[in-house]
C-alpha positions in Angstrom: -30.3 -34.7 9.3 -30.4 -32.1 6.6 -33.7 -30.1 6.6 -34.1 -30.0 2.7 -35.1 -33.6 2.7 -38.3 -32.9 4.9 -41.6 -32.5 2.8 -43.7 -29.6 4.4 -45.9 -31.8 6.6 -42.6 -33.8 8.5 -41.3 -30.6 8.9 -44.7 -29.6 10.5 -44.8 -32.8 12.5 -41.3 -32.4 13.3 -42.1 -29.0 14.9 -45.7 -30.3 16.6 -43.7 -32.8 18.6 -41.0 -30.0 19.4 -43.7 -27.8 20.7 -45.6 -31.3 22.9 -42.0 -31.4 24.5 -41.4 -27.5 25.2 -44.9 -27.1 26.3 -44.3 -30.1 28.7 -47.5 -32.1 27.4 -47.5 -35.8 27.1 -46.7 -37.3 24.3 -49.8 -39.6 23.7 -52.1 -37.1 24.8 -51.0 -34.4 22.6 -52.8 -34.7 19.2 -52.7 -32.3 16.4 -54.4 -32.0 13.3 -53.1 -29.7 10.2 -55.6 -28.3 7.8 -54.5 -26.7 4.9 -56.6 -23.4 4.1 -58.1 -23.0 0.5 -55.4 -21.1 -1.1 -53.2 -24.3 0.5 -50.3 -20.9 1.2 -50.5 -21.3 4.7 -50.8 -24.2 7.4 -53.2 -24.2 10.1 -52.0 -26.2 13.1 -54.5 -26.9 15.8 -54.1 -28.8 19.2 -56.8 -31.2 19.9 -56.6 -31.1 23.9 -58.9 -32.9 26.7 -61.2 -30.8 28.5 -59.3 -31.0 31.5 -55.4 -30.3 30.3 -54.2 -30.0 33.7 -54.8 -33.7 34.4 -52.6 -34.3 31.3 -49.6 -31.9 31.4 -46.8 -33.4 33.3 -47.6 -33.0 36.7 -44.0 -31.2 38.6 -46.2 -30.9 41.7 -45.8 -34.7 41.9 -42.4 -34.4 44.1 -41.8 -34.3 47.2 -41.3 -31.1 49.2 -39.9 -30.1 52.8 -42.2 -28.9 54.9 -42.2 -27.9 58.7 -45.8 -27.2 60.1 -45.8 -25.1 63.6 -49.9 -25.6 65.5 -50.7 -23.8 68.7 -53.8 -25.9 69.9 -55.7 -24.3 72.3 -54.6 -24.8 76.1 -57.8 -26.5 77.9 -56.9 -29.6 75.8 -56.1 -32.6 77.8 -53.4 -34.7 77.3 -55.2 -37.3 75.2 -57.4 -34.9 73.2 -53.7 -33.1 72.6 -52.3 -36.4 71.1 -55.0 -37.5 69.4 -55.5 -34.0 67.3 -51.9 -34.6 66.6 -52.7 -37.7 65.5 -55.3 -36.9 63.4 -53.4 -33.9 61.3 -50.2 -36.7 61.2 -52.7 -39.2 59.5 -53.9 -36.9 57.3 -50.1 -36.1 55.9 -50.0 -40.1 55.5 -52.9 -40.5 53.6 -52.1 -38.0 51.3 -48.9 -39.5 50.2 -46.5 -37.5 52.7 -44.1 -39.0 54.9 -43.6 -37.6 58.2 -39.6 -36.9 59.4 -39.8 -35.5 62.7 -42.8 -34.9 65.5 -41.8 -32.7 68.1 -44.9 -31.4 70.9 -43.3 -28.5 72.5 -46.1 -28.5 75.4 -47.7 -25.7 76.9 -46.1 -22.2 76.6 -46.9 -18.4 77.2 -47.9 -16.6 73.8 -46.5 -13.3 73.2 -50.2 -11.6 73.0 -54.1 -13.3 73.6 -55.7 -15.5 71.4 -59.5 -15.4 71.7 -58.5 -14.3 75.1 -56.2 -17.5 75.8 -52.5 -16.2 77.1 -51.3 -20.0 77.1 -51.1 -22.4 74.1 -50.1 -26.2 73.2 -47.3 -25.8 70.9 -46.5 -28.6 68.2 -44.4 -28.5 65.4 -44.4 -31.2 62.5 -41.6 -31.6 59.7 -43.2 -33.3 56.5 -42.6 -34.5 53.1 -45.6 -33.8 50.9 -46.8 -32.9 47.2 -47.0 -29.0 47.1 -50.2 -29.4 46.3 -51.3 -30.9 49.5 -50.7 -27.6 51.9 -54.0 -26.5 51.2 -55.7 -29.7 51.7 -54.4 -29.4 55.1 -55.1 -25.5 56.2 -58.6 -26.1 55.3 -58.5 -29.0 58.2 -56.7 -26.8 60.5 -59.0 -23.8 59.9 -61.9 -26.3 60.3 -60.9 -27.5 63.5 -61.9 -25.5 66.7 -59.1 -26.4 69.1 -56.4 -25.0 66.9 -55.5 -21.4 67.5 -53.0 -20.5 65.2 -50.6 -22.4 62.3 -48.2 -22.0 60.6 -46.2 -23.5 57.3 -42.6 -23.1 56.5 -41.3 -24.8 53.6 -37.7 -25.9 54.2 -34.5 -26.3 51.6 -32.2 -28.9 51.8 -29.7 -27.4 53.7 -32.7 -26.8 56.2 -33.8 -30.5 56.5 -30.2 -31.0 56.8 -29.7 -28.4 59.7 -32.5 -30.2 61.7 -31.2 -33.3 61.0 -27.9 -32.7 62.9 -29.3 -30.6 65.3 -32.0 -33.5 66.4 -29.4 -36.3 66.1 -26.7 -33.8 69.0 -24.1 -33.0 66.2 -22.7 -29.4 66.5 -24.2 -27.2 63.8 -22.1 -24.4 64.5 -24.7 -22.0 65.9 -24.3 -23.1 69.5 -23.6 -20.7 72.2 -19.9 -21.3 74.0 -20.4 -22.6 77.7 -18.7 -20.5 80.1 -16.9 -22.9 82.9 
């Protein structure tokens, strides 16, 4: 297409909907009107946007990321007060459009210092699929709840997911220590 053609406003359109895709905005939210100025030298190009742009910009925390949660729960929980808080963090990664890959209570274990003068915690680590945005959805439920002493996130790459895949199905990954007969 030869540029000589274009009158001055296609070529302005043309360069509108250049800047809707570079600035990753919808296209049928994106509006624009041009105003010429009274000298009609220059062109004014304005964008007409919601009052809430971020609902309208291309969302690319939509996908899907790797995500391995570590709780200590404190250790006077029984065993059915353990499961249940599990549970209830686990249904809470549902909801939210996550999908859990792996479950894993470690049980009780020694901590390597107190916690609010505990020397024992319930260990439990989760591996998880969510929307990045939904890791702070979730810390404001673990820091709300009272039985949980500490947590962690980790957010995992592929070759990550991967490594805990073989390792939890018994394929060698390669890191195991050689058994002396």
């Amino acid at each position: 297409m030869n540029n000589a053609n274009f009158k001055p406003l296609d070529l302005l359109i043309l360069i509108m909907n250049q800047i809707s895709k570079t600035l990753d905005i919808s296209t049928e939210i994106a509006t624009y009107s041009i105003k010429f100025n009274p000298n009609k030298t220059f062109l004014c190009v304005l964008y007409n946007l919601p009052l809430q742009p971020k609902l309208f910009f291309k969302s690319k925390n939509r996908e899907m990321n790797n995500y391995e949660l570590m709780v200590i729960f404190t250790p006077v929980l029984s065993e059915d007060e353990f499961k249940a808080s599990q549970k209830k963090f686990m249904d809470l990664v549902s909801d939210n459009n996550g999908q859990i890959q792996h479950n894993n209570p470690w049980g009780l274990k020694s901590l390597a210092y107190p916690i609010q003068k505990k020397t024992t915690g319930l260990y439990w680590v989760l591996e998880y699929s969510a929307p990045s945005d939904f890791n702070e959805k979730l810390k404001i439920q673990l820091l709300r709840d009272e039985n949980v002493l500490r947590h962690m996130f980790t957010a995992l790459d592929k070759y990550a997911v991967e490594y805990n895949a073989k390792k939890r199905s018994g394929v060698q990954t390669g890191n195991e220590k050689a058994v002396e007969a």
